[in-house]
Backbone and ligand atoms as CSV (ligand in chain L), in Angstrom:
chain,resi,resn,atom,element,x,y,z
A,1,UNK,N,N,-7.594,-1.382,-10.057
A,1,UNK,CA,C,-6.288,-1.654,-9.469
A,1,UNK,C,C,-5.391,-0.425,-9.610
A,2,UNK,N,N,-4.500,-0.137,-8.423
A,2,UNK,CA,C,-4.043,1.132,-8.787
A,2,UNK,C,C,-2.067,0.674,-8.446
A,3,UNK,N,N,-1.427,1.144,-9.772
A,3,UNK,CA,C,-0.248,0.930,-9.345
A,3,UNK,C,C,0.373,2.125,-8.959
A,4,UNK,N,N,1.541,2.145,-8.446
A,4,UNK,CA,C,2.381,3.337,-8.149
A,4,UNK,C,C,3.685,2.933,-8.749
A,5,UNK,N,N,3.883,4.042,-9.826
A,5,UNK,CA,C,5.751,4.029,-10.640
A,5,UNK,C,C,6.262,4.493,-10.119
A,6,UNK,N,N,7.872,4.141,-9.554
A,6,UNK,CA,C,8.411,4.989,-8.607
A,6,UNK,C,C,9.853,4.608,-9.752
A,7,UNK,N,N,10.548,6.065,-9.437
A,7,UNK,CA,C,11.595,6.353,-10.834
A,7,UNK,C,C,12.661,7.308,-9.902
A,8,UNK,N,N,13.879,6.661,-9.554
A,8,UNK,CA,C,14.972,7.674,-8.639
A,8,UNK,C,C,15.773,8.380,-9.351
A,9,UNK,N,N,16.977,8.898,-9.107
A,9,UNK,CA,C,17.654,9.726,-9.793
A,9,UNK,C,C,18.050,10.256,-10.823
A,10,UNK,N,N,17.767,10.916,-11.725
A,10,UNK,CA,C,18.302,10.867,-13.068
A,10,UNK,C,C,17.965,10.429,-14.453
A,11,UNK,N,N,16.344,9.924,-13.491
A,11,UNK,CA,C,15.534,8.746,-13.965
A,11,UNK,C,C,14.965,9.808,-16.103
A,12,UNK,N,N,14.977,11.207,-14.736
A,12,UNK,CA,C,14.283,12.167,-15.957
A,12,UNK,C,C,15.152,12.787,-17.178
A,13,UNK,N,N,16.463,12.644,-16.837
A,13,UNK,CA,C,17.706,12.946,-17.509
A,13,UNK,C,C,17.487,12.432,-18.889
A,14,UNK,N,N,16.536,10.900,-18.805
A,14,UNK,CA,C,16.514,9.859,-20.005
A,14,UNK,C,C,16.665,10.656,-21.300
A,15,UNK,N,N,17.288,9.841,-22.099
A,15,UNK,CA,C,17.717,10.472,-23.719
A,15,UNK,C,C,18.514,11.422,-23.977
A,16,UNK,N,N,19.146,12.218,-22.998
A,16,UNK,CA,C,19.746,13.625,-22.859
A,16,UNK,C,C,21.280,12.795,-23.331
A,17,UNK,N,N,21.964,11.921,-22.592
A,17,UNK,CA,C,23.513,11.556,-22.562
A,17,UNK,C,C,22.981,9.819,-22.434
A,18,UNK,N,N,24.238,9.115,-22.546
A,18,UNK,CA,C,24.583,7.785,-22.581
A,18,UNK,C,C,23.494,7.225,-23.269
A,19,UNK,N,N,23.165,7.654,-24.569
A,19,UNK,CA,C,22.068,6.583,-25.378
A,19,UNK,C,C,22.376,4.685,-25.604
A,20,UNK,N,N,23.817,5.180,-25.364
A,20,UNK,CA,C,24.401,3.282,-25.922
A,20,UNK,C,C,23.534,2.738,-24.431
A,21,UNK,N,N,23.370,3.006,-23.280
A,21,UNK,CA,C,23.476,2.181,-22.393
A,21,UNK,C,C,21.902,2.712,-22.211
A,22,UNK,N,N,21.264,3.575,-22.255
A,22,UNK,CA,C,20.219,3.874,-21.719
A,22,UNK,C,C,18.806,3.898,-22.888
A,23,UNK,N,N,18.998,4.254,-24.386
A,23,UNK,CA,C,18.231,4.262,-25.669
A,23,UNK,C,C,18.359,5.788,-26.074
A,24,UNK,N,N,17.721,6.086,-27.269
A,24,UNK,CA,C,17.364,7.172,-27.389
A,24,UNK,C,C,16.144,8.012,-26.679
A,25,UNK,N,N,15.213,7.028,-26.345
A,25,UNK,CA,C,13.749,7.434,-25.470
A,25,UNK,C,C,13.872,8.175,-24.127
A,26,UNK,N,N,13.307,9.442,-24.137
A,26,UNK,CA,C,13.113,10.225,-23.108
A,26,UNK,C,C,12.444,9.916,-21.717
A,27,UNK,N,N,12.466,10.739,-21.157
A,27,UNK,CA,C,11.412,10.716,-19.847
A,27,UNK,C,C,10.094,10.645,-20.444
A,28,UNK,N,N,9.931,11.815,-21.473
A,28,UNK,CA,C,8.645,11.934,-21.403
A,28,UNK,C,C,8.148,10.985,-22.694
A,29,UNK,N,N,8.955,9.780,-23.040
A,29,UNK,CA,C,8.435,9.293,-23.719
A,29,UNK,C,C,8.248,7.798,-22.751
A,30,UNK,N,N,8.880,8.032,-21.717
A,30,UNK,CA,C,8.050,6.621,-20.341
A,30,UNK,C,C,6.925,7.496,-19.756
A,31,UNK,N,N,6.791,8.548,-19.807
A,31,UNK,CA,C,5.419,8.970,-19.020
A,31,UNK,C,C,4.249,8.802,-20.536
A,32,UNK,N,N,4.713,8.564,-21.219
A,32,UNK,CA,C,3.352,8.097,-22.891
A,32,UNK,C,C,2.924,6.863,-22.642
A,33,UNK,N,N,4.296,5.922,-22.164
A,33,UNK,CA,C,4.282,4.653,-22.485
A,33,UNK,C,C,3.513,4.208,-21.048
A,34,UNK,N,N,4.130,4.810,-19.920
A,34,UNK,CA,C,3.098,4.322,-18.605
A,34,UNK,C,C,1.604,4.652,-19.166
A,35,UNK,N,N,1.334,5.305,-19.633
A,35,UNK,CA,C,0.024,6.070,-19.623
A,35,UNK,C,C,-0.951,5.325,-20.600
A,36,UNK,N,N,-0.186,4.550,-21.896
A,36,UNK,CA,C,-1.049,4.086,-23.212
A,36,UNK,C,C,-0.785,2.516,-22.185
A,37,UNK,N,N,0.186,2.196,-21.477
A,37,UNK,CA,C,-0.258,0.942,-20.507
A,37,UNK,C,C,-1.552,0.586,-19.406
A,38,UNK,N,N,-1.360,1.655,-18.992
A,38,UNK,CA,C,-2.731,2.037,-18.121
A,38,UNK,C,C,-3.834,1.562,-18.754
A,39,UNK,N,N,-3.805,2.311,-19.600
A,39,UNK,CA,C,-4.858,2.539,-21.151
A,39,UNK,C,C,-5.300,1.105,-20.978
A,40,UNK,N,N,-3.968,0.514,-22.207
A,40,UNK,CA,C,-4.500,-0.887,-22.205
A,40,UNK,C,C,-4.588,-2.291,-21.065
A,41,UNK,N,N,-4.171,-2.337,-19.613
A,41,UNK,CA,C,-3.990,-2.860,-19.298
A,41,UNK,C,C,-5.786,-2.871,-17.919
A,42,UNK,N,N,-6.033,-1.405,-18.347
A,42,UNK,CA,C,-7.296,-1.009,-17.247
A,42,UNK,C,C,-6.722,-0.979,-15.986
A,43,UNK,N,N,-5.900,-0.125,-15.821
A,43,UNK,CA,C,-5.688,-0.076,-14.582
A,43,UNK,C,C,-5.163,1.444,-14.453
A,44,UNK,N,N,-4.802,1.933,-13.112
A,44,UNK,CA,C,-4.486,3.532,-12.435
A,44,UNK,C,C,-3.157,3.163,-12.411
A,45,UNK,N,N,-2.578,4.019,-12.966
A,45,UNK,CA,C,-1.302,4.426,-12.856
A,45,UNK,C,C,-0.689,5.650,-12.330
A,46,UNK,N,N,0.016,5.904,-11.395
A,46,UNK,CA,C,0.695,7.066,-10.894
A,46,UNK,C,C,2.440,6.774,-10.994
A,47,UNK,N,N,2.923,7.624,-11.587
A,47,UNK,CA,C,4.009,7.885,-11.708
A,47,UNK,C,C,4.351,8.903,-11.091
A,48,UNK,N,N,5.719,8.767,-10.374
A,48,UNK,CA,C,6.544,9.579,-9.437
A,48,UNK,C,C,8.340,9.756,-9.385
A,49,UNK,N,N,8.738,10.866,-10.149
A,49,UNK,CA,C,10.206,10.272,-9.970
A,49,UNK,C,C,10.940,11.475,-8.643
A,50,UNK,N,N,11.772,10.935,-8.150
A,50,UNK,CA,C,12.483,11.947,-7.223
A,50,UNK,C,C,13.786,11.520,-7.522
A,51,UNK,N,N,15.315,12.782,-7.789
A,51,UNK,CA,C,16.175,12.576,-7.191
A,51,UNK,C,C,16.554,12.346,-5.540
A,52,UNK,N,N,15.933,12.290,-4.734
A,52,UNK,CA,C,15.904,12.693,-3.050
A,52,UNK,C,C,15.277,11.001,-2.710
A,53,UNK,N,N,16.224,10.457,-2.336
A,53,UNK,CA,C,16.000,9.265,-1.295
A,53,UNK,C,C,14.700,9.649,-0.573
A,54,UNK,N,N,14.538,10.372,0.274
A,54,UNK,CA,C,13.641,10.792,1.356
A,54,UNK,C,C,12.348,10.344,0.902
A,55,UNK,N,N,12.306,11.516,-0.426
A,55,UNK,CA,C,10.899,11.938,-0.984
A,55,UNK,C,C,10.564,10.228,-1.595
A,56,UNK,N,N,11.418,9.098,-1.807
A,56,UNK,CA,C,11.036,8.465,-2.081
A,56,UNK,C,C,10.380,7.330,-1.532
A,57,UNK,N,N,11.120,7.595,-0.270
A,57,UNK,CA,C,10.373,6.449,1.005
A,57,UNK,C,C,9.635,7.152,1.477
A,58,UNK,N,N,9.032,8.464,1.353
A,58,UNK,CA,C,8.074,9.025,1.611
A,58,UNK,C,C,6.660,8.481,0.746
A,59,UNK,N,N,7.155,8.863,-0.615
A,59,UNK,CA,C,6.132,7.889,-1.682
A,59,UNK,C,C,5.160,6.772,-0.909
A,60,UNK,N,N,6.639,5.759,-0.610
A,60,UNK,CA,C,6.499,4.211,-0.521
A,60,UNK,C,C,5.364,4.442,0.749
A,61,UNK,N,N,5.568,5.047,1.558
A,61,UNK,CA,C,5.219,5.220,2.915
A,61,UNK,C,C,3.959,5.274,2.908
A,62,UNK,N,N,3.477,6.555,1.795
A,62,UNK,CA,C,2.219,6.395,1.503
A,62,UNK,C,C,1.139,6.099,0.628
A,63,UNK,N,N,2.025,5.053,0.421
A,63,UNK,CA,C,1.230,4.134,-0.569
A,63,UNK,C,C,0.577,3.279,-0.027
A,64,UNK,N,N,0.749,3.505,1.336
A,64,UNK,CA,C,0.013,1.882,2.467
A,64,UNK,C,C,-0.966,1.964,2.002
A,65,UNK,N,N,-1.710,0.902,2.173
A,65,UNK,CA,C,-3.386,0.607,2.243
A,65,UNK,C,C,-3.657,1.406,1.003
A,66,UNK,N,N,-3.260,2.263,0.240
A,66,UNK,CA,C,-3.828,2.667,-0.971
A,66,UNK,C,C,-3.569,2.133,-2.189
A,67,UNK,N,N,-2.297,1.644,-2.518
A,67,UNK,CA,C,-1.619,1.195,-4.090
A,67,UNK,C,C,-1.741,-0.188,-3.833
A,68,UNK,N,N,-2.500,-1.139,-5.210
A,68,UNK,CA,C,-1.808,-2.418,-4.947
A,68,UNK,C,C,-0.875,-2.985,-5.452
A,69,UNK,N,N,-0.247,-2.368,-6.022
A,69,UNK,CA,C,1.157,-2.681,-6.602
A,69,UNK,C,C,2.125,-1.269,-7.148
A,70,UNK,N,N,3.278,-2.057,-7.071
A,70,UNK,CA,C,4.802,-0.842,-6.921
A,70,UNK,C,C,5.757,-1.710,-8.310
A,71,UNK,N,N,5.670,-0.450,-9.319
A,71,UNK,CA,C,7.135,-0.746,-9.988
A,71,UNK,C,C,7.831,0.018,-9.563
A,72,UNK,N,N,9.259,-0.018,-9.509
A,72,UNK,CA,C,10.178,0.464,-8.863
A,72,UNK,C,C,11.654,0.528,-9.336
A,73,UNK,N,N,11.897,1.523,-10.354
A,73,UNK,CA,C,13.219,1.865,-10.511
A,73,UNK,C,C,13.985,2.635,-9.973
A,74,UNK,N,N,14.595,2.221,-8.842
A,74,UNK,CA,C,15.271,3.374,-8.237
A,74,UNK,C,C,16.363,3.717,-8.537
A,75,UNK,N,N,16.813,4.038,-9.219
A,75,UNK,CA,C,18.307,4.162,-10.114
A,75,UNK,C,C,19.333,3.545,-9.190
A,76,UNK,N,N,19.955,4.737,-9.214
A,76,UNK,CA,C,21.332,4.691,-8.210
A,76,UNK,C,C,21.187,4.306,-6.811
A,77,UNK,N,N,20.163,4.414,-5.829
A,77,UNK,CA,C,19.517,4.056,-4.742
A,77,UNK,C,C,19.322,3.221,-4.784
A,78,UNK,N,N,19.100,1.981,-6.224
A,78,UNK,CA,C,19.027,0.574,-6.045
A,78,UNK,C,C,20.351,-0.274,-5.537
A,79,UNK,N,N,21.227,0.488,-5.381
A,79,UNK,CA,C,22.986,0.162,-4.936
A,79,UNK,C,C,23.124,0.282,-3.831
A,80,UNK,N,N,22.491,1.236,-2.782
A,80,UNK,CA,C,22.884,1.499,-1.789
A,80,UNK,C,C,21.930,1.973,-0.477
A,81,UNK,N,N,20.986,1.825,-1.263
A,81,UNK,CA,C,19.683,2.230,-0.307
A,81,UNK,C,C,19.021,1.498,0.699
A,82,UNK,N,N,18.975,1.235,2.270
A,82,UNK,CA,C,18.943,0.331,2.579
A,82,UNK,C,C,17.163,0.769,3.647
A,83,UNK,N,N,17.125,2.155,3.177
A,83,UNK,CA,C,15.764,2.964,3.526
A,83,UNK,C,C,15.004,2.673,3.138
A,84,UNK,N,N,15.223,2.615,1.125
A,84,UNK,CA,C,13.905,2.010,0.019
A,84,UNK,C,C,13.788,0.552,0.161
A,85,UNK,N,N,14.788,0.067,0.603
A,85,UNK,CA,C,14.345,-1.427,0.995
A,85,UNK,C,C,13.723,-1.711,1.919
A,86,UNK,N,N,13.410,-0.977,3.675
A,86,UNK,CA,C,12.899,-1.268,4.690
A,86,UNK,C,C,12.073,-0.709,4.342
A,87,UNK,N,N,11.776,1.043,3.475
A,87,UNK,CA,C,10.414,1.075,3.217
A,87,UNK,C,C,9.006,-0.067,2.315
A,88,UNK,N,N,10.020,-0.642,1.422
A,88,UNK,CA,C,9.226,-1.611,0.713
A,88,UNK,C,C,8.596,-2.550,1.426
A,89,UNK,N,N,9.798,-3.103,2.500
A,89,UNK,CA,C,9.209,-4.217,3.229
A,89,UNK,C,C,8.031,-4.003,4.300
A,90,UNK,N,N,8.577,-2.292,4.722
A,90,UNK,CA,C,6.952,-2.120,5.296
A,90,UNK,C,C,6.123,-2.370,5.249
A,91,UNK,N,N,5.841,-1.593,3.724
A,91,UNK,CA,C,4.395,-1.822,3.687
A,91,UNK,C,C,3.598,-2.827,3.013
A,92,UNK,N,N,4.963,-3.822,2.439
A,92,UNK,CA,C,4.083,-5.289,2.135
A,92,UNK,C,C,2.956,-4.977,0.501
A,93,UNK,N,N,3.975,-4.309,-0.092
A,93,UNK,CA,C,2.616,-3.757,-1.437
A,93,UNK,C,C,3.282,-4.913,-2.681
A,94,UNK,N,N,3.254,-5.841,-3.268
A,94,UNK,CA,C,3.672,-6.700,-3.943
A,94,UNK,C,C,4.508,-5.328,-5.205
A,95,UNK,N,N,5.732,-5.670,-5.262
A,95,UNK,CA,C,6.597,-5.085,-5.576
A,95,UNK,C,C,7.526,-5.647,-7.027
A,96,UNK,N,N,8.093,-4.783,-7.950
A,96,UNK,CA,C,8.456,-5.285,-8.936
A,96,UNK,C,C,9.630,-4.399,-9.487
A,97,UNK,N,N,10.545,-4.542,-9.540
A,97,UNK,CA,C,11.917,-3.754,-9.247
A,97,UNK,C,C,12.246,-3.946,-10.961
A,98,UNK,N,N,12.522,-2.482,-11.811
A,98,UNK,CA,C,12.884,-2.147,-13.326
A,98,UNK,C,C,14.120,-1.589,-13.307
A,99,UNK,N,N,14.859,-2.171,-14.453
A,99,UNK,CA,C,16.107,-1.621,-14.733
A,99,UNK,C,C,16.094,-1.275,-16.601
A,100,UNK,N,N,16.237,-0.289,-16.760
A,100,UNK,CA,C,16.439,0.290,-18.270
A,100,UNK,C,C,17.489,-0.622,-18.739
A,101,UNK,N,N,18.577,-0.296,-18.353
A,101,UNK,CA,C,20.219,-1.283,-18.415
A,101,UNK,C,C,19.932,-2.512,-18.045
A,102,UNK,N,N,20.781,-3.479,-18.805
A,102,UNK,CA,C,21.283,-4.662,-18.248
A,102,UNK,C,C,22.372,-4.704,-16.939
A,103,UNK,N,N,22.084,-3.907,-16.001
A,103,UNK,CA,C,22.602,-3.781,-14.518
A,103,UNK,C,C,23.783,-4.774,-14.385
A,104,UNK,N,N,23.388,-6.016,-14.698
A,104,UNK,CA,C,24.463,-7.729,-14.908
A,104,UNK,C,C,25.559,-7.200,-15.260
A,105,UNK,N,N,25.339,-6.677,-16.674
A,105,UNK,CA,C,26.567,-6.701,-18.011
A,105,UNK,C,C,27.302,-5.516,-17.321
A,106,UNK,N,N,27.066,-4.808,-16.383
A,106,UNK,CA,C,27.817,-3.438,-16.110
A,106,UNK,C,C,28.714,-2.948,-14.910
A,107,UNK,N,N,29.027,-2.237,-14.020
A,107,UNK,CA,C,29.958,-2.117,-13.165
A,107,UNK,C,C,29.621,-3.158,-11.972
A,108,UNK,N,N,30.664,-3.910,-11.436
A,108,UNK,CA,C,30.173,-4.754,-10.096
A,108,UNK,C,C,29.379,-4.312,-9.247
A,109,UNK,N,N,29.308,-2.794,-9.018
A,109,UNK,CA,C,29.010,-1.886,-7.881
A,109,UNK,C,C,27.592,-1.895,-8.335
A,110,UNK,N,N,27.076,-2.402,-9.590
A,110,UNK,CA,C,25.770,-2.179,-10.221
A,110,UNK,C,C,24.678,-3.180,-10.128
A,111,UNK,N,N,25.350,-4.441,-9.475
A,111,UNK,CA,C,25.140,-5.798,-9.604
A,111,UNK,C,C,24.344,-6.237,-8.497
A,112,UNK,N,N,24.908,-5.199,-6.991
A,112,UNK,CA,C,23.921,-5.287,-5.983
A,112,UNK,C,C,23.114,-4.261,-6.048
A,113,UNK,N,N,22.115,-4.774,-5.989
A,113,UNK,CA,C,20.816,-4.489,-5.603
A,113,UNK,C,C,19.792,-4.762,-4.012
A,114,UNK,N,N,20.109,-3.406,-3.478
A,114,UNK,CA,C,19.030,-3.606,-2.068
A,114,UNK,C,C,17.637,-3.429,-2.223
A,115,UNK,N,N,16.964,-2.572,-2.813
A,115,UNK,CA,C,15.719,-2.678,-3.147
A,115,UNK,C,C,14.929,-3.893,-3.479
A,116,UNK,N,N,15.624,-4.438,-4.433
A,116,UNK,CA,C,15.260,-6.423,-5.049
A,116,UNK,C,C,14.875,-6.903,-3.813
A,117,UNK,N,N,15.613,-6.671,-2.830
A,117,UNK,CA,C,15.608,-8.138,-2.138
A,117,UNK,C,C,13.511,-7.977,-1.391
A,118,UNK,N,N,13.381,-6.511,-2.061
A,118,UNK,CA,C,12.209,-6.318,-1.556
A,118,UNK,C,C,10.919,-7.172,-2.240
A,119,UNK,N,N,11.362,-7.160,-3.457
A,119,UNK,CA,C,10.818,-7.122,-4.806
A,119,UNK,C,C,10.574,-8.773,-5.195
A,120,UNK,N,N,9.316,-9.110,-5.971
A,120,UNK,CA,C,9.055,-10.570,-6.071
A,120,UNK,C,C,9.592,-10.573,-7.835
A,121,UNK,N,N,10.372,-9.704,-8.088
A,121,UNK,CA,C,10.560,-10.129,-9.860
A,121,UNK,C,C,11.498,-8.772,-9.960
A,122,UNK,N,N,12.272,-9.290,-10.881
A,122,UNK,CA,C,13.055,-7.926,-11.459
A,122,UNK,C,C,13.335,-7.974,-12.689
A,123,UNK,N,N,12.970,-6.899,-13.391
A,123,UNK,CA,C,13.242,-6.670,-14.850
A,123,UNK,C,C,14.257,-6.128,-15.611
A,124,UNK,N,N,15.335,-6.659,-16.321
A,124,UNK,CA,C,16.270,-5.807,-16.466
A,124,UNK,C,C,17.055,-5.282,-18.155
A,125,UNK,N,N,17.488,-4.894,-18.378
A,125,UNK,CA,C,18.018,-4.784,-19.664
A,125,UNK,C,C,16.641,-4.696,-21.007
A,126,UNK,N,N,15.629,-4.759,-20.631
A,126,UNK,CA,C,14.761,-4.352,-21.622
A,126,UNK,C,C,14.290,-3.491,-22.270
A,127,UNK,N,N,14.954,-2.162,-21.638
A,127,UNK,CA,C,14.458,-0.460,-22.152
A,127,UNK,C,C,13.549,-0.561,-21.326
A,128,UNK,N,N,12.436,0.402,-22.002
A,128,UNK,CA,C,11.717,1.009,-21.350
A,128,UNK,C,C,10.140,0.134,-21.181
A,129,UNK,N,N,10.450,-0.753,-22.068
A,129,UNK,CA,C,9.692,-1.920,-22.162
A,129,UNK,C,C,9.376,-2.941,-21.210
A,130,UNK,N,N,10.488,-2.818,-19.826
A,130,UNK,CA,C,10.360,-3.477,-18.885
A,130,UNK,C,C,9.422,-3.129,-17.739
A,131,UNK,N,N,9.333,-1.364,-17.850
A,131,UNK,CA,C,8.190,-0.948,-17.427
A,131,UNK,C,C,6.425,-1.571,-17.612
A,132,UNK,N,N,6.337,-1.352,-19.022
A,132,UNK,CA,C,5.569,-2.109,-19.145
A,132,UNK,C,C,4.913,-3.893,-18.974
A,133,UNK,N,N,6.236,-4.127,-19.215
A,133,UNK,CA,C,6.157,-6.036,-18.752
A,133,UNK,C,C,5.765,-5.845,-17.024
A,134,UNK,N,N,6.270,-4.741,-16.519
A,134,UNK,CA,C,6.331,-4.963,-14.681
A,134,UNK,C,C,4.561,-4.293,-14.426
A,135,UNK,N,N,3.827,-3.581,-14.856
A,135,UNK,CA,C,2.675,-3.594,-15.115
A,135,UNK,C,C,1.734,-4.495,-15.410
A,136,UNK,N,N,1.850,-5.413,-16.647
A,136,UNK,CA,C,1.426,-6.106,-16.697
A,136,UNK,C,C,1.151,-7.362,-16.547
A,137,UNK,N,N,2.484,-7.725,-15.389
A,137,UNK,CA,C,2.861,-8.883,-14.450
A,137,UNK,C,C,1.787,-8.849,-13.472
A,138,UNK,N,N,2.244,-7.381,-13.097
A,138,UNK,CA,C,1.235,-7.058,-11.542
A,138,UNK,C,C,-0.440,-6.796,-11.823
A,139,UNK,N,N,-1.004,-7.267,-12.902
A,139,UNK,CA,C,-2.315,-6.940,-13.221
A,139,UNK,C,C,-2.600,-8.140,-13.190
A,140,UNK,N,N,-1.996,-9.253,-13.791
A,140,UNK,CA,C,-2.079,-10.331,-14.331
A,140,UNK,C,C,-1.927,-11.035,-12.752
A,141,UNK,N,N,-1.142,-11.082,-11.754
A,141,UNK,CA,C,-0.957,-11.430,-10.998
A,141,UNK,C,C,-2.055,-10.790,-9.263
A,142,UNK,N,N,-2.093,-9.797,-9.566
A,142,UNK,CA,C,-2.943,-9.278,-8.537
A,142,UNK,C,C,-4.674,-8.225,-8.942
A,143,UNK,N,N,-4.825,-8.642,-10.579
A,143,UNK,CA,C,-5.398,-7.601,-10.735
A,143,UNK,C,C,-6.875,-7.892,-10.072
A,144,UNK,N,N,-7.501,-6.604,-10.372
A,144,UNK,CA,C,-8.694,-6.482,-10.274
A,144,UNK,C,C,-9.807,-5.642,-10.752
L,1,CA2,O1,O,19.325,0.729,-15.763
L,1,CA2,C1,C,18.670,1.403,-14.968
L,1,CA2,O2,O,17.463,1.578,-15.066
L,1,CA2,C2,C,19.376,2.103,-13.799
L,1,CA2,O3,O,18.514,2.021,-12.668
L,1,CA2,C3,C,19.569,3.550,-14.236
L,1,CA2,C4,C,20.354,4.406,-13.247
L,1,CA2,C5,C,21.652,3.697,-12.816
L,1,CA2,O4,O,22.268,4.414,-11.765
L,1,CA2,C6,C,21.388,2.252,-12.349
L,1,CA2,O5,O,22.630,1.645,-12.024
L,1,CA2,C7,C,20.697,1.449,-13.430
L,1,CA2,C8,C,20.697,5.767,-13.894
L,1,CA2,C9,C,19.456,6.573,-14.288
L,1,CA2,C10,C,19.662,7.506,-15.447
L,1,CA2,O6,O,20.960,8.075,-15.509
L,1,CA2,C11,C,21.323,8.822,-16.603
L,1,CA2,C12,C,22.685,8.983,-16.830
L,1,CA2,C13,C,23.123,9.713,-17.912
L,1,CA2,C14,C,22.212,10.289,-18.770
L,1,CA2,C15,C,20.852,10.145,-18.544
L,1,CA2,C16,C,20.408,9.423,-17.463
């Protein structure tokens, strides 16, 4: 089974500023944690982060017919992106939308989410841990 991590803006910034809202854990300590998931879960993992909208419905685009499942944190693009949402719905890849933050508890402007409406589950406020729960939803649910 092969998933595709998709990680938008700022995604790589992790641990640098705002630890209260985001943890102390880095980028490169979600590219350990995707990777020892893989590990244990038996499955392909590709991780991808872009600041650039484009490059990201580019991703999605070509993930057709190849990925069977999409986690999907698109940061700030989860607010306003209405591209990563028609790309999702394209291509019909069972989808699972991650939030580091509790998105709820935080600015109104944070609360909508266009990407979701793509998405059959959304994970939120768990750290980096939600990554992993959205992995092992989609194994459990579609694996093979
Ligand atoms: O909680 C999440 O996972 C978010 O998707 C993270 C985005 C934010 O725009 C969303 O509303 C919620 C931000 C990504 C990381 O931004 C940083 C900001 C300061 C320092 C380091 C990273």
């Amino acid at each position: 089974m092969k998933i595709l991590v998709l990680n938008g803006p700022n995604i790589n910034m992790l641990g640098i500023r705002e630890p209260g809202i985001y943890g102390r854990n880095s980028f490169s300590d979600l590219l350990d944690l995707l990777k020892e998931t893989a590990r244990e879960a038996g499955v392909e993992v590709e991780q991808y982060q872009s600041n650039h909208e484009g490059d990201l419905v580019d991703k999605i685009q070509a993930a057709y017919g190849k990925a069977d499942g999409i986690v999907i944190n698109p940061a700030a693009y989860t607010h306003t992106s209405v591209a990563i949402l028609d790309a999702l719905k394209a291509v019909s890849i069972p989808a699972v939308e991650v939030h580091i933050s509790d998105v709820d508890a935080r600015e109104p402007f944070r609360q909508v989410s266009y990407a979701g409406l793509a998405c059959e589950k959304t994970i939120k406020g768990r750290g980096l841990e939600g990554y992993r729960e959205a992995i092992l939803y989609l194994k459990e649910k579609y694996g093979k």
